[in-house]
PAMARSE-965542 format. One line per field, with one value per residue: residue in three letters; x negated, y, z negated of N, C-alpha, C in turn; chain. Coordinates in steps of 0.001 Angstrom, whole numbers, plus 500000, padded with zeros to 6 digits. Example, Ala and Ser with C-alpha at 12.3 -4.5 7.8 and 13.67 -1.06 7.14 Angstrom:
BEGIN
type: ALA, SER
nX: 486810, 487150
nY: 494310, 497750
nZ: 492200, 492920
caX: 487700, 486330
caY: 495500, 498940
caZ: 492200, 492860
cX: 486800, 487100
cY: 496700, 500030
cZ: 492200, 492130
mol: A, A
//
This chain:
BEGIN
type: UNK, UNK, UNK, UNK, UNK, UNK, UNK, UNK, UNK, UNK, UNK, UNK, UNK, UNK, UNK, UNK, UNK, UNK, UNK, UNK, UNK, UNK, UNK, UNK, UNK, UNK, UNK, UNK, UNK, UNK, UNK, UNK, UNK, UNK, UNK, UNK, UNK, UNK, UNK, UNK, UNK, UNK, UNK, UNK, UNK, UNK, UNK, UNK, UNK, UNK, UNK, UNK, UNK, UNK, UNK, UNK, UNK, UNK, UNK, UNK, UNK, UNK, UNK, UNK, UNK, UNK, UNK, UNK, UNK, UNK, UNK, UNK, UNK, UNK, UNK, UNK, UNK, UNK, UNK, UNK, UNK, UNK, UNK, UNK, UNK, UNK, UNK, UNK, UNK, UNK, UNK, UNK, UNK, UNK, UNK, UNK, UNK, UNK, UNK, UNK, UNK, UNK, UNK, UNK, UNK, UNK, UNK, UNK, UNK, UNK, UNK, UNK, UNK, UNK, UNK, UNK, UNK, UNK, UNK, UNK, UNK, UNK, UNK, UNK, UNK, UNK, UNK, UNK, UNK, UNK, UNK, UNK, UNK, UNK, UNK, UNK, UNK, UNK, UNK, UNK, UNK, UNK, UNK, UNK, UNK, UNK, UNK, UNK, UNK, UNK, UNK, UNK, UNK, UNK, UNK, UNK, UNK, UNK, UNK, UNK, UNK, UNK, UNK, UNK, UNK, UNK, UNK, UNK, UNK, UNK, UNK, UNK, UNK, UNK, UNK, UNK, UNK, UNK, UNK, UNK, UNK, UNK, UNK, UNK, UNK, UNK, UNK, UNK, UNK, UNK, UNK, UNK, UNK, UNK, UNK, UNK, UNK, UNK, UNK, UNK, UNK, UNK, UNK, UNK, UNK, UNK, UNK, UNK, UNK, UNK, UNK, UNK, UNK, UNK, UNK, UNK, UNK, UNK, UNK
nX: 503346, 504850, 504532, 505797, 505302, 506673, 507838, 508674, 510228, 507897, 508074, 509665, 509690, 510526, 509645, 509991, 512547, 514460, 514774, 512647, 510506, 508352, 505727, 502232, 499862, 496216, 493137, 491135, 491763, 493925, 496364, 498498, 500329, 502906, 505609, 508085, 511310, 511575, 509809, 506833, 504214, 503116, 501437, 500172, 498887, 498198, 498914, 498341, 500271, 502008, 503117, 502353, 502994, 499972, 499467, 500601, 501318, 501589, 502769, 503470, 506310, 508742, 510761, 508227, 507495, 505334, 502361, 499029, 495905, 491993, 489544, 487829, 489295, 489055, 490146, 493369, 496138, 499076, 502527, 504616, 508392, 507712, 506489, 503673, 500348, 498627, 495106, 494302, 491731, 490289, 488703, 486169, 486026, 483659, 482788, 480182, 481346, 483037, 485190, 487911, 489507, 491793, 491094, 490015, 491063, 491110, 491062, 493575, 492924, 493326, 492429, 492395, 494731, 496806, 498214, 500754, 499957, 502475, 505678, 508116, 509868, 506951, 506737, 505255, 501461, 498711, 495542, 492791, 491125, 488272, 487202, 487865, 489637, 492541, 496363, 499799, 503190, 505600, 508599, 509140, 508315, 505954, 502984, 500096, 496595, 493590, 490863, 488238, 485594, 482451, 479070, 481083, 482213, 482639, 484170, 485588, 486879, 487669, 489906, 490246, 490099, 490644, 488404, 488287, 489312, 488851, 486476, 486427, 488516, 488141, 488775, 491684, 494202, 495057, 497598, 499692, 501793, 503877, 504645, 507017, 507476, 508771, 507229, 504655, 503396, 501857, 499705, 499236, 497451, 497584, 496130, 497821, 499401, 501904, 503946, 506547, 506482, 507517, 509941, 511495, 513118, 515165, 515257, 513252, 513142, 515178, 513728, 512021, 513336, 514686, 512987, 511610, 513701, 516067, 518547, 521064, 520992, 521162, 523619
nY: 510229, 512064, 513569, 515949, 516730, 515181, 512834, 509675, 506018, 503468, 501086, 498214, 496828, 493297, 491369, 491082, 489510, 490313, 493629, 496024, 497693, 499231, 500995, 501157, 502582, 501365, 502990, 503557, 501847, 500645, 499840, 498282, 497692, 496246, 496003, 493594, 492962, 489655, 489019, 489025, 490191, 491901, 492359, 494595, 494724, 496932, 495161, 494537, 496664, 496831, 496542, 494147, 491357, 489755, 489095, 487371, 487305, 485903, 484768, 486242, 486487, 487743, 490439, 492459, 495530, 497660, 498558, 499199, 500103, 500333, 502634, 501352, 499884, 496969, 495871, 494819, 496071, 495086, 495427, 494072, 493092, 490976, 491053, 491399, 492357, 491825, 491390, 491644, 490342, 491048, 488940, 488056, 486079, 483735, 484183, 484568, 483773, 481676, 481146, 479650, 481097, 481848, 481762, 485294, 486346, 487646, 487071, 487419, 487026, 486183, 487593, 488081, 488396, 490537, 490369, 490441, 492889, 494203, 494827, 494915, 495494, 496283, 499182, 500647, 501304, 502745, 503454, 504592, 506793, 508048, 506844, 503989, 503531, 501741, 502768, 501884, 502061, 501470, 499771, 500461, 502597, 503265, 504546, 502681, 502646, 500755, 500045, 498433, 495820, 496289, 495242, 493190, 490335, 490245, 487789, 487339, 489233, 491379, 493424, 496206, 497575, 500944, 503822, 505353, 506894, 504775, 503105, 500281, 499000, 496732, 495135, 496318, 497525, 501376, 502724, 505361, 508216, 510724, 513609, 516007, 519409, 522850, 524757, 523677, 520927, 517800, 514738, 512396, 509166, 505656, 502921, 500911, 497232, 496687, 497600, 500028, 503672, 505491, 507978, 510761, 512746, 514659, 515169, 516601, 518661, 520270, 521479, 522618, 524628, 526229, 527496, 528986, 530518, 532678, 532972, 533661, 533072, 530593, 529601
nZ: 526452, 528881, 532575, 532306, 529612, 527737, 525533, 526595, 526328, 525939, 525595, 524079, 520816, 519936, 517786, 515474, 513010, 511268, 510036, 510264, 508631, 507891, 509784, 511153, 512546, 513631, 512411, 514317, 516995, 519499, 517841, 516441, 513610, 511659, 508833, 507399, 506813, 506882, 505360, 506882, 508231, 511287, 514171, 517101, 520128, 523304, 526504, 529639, 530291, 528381, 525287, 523300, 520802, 518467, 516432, 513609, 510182, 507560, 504307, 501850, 499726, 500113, 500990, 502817, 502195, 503160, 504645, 504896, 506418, 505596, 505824, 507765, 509381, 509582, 507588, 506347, 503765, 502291, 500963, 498697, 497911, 496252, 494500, 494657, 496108, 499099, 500687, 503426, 506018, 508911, 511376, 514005, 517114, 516706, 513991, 511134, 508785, 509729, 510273, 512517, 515417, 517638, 521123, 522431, 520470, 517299, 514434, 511657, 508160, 504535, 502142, 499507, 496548, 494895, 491795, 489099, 488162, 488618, 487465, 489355, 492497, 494981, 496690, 498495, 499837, 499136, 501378, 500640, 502022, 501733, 498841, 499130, 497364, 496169, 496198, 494593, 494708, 492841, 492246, 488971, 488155, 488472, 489234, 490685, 490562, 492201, 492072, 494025, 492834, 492352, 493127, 495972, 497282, 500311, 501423, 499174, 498086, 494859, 493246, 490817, 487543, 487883, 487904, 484621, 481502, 479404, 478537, 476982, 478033, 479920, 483671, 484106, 485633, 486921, 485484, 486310, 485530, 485598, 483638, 483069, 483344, 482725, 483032, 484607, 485944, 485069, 485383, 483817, 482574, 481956, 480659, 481167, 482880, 482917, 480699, 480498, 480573, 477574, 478088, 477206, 479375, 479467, 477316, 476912, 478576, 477514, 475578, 476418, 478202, 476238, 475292, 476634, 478094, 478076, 475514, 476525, 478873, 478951, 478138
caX: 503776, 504846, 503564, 506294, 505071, 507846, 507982, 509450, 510041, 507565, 508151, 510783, 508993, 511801, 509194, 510360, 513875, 514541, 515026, 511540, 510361, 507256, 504549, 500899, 498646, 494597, 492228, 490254, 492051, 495179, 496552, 500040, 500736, 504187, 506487, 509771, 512287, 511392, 508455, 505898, 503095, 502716, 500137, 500542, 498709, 498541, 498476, 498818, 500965, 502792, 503047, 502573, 502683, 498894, 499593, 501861, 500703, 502597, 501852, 504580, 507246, 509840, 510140, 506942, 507586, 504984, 501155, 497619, 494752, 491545, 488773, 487060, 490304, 488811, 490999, 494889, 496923, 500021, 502543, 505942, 509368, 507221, 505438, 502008, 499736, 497752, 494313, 493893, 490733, 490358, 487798, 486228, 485538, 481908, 482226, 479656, 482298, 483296, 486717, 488754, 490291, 492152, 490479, 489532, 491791, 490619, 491879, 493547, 493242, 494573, 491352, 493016, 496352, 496763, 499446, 500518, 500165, 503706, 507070, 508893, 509231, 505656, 507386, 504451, 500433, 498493, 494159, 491998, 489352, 487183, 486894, 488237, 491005, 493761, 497471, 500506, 504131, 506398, 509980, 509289, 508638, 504677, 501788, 498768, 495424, 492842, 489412, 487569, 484491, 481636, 479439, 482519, 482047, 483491, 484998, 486671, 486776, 488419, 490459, 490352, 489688, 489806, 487564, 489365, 488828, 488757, 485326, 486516, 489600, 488321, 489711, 493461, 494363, 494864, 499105, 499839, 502856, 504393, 504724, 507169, 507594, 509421, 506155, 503639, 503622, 500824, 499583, 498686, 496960, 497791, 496028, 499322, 499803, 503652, 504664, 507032, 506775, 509159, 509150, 512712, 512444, 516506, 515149, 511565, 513607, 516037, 513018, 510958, 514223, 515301, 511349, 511558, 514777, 516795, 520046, 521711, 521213, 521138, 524956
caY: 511534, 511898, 514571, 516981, 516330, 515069, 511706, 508763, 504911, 502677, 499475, 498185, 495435, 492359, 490294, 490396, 488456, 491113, 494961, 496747, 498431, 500218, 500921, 502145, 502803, 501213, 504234, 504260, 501337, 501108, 498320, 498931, 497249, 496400, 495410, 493492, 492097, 488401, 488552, 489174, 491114, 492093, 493356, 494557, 495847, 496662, 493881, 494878, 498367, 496570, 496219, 492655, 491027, 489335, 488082, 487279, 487387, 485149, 485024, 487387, 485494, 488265, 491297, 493148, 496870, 498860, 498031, 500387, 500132, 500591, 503364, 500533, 499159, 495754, 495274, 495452, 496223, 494526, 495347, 493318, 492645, 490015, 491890, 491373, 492849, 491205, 491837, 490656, 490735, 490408, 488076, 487978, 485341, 483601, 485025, 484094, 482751, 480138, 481107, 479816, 482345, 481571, 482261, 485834, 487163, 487843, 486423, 488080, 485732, 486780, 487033, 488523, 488360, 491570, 489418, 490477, 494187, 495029, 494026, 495117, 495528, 497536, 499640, 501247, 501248, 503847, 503156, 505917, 506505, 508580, 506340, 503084, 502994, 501578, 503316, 501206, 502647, 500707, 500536, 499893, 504183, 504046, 504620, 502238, 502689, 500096, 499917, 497148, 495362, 496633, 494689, 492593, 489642, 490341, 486973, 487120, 490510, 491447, 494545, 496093, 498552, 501939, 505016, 505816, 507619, 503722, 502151, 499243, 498202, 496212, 494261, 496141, 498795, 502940, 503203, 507143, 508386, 512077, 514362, 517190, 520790, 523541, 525419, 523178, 519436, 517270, 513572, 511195, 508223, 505020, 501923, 499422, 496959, 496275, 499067, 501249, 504808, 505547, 509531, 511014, 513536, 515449, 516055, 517374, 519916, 521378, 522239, 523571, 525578, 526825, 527937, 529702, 531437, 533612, 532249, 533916, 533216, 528851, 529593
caZ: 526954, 530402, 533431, 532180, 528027, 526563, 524926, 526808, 525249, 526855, 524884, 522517, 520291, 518831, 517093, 513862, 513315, 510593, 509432, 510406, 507372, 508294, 511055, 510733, 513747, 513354, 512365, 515783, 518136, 519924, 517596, 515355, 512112, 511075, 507732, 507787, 505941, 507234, 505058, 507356, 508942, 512731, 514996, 518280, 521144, 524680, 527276, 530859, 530350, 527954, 524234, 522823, 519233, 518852, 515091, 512165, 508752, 506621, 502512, 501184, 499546, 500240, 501592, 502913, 502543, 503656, 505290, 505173, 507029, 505034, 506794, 508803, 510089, 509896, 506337, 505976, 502746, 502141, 499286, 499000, 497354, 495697, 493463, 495072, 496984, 499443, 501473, 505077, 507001, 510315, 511262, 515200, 517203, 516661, 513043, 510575, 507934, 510735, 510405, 513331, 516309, 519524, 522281, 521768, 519291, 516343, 513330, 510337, 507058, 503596, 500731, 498004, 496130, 493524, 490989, 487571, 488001, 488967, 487459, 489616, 493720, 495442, 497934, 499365, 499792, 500348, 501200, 500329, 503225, 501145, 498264, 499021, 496674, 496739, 495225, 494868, 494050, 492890, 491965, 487555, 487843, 488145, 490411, 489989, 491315, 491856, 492307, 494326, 491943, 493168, 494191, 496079, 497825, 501076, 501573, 498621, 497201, 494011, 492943, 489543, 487145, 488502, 486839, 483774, 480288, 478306, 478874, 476799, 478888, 481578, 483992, 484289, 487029, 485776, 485767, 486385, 485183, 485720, 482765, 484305, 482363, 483850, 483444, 484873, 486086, 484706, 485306, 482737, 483015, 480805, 480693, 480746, 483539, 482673, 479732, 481177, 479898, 477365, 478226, 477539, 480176, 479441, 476182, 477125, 479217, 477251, 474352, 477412, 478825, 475077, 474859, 477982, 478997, 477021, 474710, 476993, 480131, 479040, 477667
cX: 503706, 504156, 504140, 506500, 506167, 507499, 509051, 509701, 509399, 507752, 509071, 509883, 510243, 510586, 509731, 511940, 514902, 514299, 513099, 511242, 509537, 506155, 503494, 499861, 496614, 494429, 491515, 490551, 493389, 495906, 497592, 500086, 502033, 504809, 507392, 510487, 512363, 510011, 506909, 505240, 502900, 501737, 500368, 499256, 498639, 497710, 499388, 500422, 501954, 502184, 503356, 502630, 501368, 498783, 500271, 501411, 501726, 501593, 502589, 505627, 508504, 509037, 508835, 507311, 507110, 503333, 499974, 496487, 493416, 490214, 488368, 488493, 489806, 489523, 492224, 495374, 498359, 501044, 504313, 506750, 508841, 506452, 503466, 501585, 498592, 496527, 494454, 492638, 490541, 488651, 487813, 486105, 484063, 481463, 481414, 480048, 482778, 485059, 487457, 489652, 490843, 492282, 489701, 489791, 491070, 491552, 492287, 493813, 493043, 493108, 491330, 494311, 496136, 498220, 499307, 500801, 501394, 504530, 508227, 508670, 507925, 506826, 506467, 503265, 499895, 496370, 493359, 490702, 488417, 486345, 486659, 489109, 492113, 495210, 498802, 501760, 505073, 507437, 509953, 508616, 507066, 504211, 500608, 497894, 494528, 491558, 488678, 485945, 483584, 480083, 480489, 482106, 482966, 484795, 485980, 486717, 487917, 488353, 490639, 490589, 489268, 489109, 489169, 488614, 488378, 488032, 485633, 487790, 489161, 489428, 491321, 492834, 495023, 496469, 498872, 501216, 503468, 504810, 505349, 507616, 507706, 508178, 504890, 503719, 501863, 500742, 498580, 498739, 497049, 497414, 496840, 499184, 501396, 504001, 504936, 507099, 507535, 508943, 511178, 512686, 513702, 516130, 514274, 512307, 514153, 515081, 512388, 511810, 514709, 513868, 510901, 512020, 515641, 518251, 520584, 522303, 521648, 522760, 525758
cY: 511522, 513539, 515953, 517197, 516488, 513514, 510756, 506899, 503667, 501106, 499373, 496765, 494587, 491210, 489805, 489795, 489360, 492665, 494917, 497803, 499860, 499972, 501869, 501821, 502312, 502608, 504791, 503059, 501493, 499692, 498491, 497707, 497581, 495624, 494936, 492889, 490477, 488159, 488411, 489999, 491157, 493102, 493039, 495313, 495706, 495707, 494429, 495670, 497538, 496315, 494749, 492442, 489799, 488775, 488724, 486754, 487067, 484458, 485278, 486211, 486121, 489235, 492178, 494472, 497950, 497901, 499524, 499522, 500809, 501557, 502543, 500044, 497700, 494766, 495514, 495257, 495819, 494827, 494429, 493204, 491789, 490015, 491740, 492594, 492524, 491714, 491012, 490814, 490148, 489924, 487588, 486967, 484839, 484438, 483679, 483044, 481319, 479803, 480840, 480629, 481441, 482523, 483518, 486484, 486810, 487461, 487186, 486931, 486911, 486809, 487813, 488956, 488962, 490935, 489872, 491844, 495066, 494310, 494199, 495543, 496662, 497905, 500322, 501224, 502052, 503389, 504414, 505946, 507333, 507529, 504966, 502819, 502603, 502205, 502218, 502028, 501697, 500772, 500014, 501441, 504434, 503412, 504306, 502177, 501567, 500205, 498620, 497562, 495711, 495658, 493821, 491641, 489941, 489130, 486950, 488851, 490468, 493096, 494957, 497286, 499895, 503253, 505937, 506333, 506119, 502685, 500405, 498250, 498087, 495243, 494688, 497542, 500149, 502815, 504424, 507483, 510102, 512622, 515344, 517942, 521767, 524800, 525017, 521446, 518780, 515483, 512718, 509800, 506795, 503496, 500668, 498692, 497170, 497184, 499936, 502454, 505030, 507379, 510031, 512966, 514804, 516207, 517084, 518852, 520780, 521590, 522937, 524878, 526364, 527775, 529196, 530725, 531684, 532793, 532185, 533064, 531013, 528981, 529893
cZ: 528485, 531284, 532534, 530069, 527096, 526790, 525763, 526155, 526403, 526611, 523492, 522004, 519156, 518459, 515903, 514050, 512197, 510389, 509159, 509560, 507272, 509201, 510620, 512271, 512681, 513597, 513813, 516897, 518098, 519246, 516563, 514444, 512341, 509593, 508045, 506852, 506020, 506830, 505528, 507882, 510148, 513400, 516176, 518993, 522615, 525570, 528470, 530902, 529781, 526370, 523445, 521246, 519678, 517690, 514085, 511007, 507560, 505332, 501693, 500753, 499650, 500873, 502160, 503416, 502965, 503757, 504885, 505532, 506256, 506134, 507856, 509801, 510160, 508036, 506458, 504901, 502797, 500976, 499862, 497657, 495838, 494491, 493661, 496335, 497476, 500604, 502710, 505705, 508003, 510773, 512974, 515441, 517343, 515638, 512452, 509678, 508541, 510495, 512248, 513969, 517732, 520350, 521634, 521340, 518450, 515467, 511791, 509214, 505683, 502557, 499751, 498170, 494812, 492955, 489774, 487215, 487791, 487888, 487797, 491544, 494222, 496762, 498677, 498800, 500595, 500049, 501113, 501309, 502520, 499721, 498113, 497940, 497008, 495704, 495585, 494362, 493937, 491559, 489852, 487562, 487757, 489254, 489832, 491444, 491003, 492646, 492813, 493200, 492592, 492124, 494397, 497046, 499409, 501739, 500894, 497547, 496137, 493903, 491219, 488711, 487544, 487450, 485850, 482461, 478757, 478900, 478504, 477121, 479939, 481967, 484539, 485398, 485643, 486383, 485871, 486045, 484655, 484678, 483252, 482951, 483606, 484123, 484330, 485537, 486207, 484965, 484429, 482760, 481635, 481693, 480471, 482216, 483318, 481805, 480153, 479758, 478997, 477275, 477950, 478305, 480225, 478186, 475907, 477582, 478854, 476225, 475162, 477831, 477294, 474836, 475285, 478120, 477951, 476499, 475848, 478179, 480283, 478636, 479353
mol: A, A, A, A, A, A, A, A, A, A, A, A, A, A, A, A, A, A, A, A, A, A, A, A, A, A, A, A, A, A, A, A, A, A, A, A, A, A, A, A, A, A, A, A, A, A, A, A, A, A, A, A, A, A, A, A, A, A, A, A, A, A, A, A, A, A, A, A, A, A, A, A, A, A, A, A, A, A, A, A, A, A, A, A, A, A, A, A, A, A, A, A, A, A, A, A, A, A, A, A, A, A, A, A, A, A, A, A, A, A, A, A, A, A, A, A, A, A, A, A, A, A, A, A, A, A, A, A, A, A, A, A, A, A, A, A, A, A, A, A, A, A, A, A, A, A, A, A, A, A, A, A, A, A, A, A, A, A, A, A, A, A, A, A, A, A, A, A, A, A, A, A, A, A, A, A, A, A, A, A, A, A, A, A, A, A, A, A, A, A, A, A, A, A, A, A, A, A, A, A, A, A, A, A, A, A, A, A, A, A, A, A, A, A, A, A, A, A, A
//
């Protein structure tokens, strides 16, 4: 924002080589996340009143449609074309793990790959700062939630099972799947990775609208 507070463009960023999908600002630094159509992950920030790229996060085997930042900002969420969804953590220099950095960037490396869940593209990830969940949407018509294992190894954490009504299904993520009524709209929760709904939702309507609203007024 300039003296007279209006918005001017201080930096155009051409890292990617491809169609820019989505951008997410870190929780509490000045440090941007991006998606692209060239399969990869970017992070930028400022370097002498200028906006730089500082690393590329390659994993994805197609598209990478959308990014989240988990409360700490020291995790990133990944979902892609690919049907995965991968963790990143960024890792300083003179960490404990003895992960390799240059100079003194910090290093983002990849320690978990969510596989299996989808069958069909994730188009977006969203991180839950109150809980740590994670939500995925994706294009086979459902919204799955997952739950990191608690305890979770931080090196290699795993994603799983989130709080659901079927103690004896471990192991899978909670699908969600929209129930709509012209009186009410309800969400119901179904333990399937892959079983799409079969909900016929033209027919639900016209017994709800015949239920409802007068002969008349449906003629």
């Amino acid at each position: 924002v300039d003296e007279e507070e209006e918005y001017e463009c201080v930096s155009v960023l051409n890292s990617h080589t491809q169609d820019v999908k989505h951008v997410v600002w870190h929780p509490n630094q000045e440090l941007l996340a991006s998606a692209s159509y060239d399969d990869t992950v970017k992070l930028y920030h400022e370097e002498e009143d200028d906006w730089v790229c500082c690393a590329t996060l390659e994993g994805h085997e197609s598209t990478v449609w959308s990014v989240a930042f988990d409360r700490s900002g020291e995790r990133l969420a990944s979902c892609s074309d690919d049907k995965t969804v991968r963790i990143w953590r960024r890792y300083k220099p003179g960490n404990e793990e003895g992960v390799a950095c240059s100079g003194t960037d910090p290093t983002w490396k990849c320690v978990c790959n969510l596989s299996g869940y989808h069958t069909r593209t994730i188009y977006d990830v969203a991180w839950c700062h109150l809980t740590g969940a994670l939500a995925t949407a994706c294009g086979d018509d459902a919204i799955r939630v997952f739950e990191e294992s608690d305890p979770s190894e931080p090196r290699q954490p795993t994603f799983g099972l989130a709080a659901h009504p079927w103690p004896d299904s471990p192991g899978r993520a909670v699908t969600l799947h929209c129930s709509a009524s012209v009186l009410r709209t309800s969400v119901e929760a179904e333990p399937s990775r892959k079983k799409r709904p079969k909900v016929s939702f033209s027919r639900h309507m016209s017994l709800m609208a015949r239920a409802v609203f007068p002969v008349s007024f449906l003629e």
